[in-house]
N, C-alpha and C positions, 0 to 999 in steps of 0.2 A: 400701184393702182389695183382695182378689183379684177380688172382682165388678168392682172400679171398675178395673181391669186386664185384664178381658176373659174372667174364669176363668168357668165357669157351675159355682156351689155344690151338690154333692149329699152327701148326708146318708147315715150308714149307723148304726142303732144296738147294731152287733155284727161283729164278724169276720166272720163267715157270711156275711151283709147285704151288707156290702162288699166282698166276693168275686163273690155275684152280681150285682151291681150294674156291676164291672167286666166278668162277660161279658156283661153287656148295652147296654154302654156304656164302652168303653176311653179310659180317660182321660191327659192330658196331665201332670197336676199330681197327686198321688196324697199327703192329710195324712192320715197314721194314728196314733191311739194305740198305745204299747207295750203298756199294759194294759189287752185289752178284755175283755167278754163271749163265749163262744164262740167263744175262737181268739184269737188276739194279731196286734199289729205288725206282727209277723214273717212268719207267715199271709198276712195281706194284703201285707205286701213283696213277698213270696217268688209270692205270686198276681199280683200285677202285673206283674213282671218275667217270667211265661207269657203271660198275655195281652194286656200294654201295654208290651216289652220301652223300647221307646223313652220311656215317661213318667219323670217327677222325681217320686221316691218319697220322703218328706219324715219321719219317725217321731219321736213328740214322745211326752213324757212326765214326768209328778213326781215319778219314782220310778226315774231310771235310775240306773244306775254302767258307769263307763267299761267294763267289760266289754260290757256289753251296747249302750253305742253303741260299739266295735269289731266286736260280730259283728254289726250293723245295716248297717254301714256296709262290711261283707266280703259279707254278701249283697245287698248293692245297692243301699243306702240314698244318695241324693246326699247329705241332710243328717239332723243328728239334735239337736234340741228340747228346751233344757228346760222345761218349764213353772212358774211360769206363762209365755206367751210375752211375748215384749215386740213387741207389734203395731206399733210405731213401726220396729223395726229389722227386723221380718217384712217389714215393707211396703218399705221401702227395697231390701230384695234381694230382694222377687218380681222388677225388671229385669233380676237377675243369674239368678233361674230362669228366667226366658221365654229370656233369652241363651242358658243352660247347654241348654234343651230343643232349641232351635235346634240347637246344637253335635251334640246326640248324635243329632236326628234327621237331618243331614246325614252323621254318619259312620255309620250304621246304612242311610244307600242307597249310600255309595260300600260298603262294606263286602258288602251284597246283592249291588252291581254287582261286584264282585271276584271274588267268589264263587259267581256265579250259572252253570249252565252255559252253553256257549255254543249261541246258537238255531240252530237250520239256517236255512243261505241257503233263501231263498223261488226256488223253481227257475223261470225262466223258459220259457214253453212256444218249442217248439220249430216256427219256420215252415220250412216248404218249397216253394219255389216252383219 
């Protein structure tokens, strides 16, 4: 399971929910329903990738059509779920998400560092003797 991987479980029982939840808590691994209560999927996609740009945003559902895992996975979904899941092969490639999280939060600091401006030299004071 994700627990036994080192994930810590939080629960949200609505879009909303799990919106706030992320600004109060920016997470690494990010599983959303396509179809929630008060907001969708997409919502919470689209809210994590503001607030958690670096997490693996996962969108799972019993009710998609490839349309809608194409525009999931155009807004920034790493993966997309059918339901029901198959916990055996979930489980197998959470190592392939903790790798994939790895990856993007390495290229999101070289990427910072590329882009960031450059600091001023720290000026050394000047002796006179």
């Amino acid at each position: 399971t994700l627990e036994h991987a080192g994930y810590q479980i939080i629960e949200a029982r609505d879009a909303a929910e799990a919106q706030r939840l992320l600004d109060l808590e920016p997470a690494r691994l990010v599983l959303t329903d396509l179809r929630m209560p008060r907001g969708s999927g997409i919502d919470v996609l689209k809210h994590s990738r503001e607030v958690c740009p670096e997490a693996l945003v996962i969108v799972m559902t019993a009710y998609g059509s490839i349309d809608e895992a194409v525009q999931a996975m155009k807004d920034g979904a790493y993966d997309f779920l059918q339901k029901p899941v198959d916990t055996r092969a979930t489980s197998s490639r959470h190592g392939s998400y903790g790798s994939a999280a790895r990856r993007v939060r390495k290229r999101q600091r070289a990427r910072r560092a590329r882009y960031s401006p450059p600091q001023p030299e720290a000026r050394r004071p000047v002796h006179s003797h």
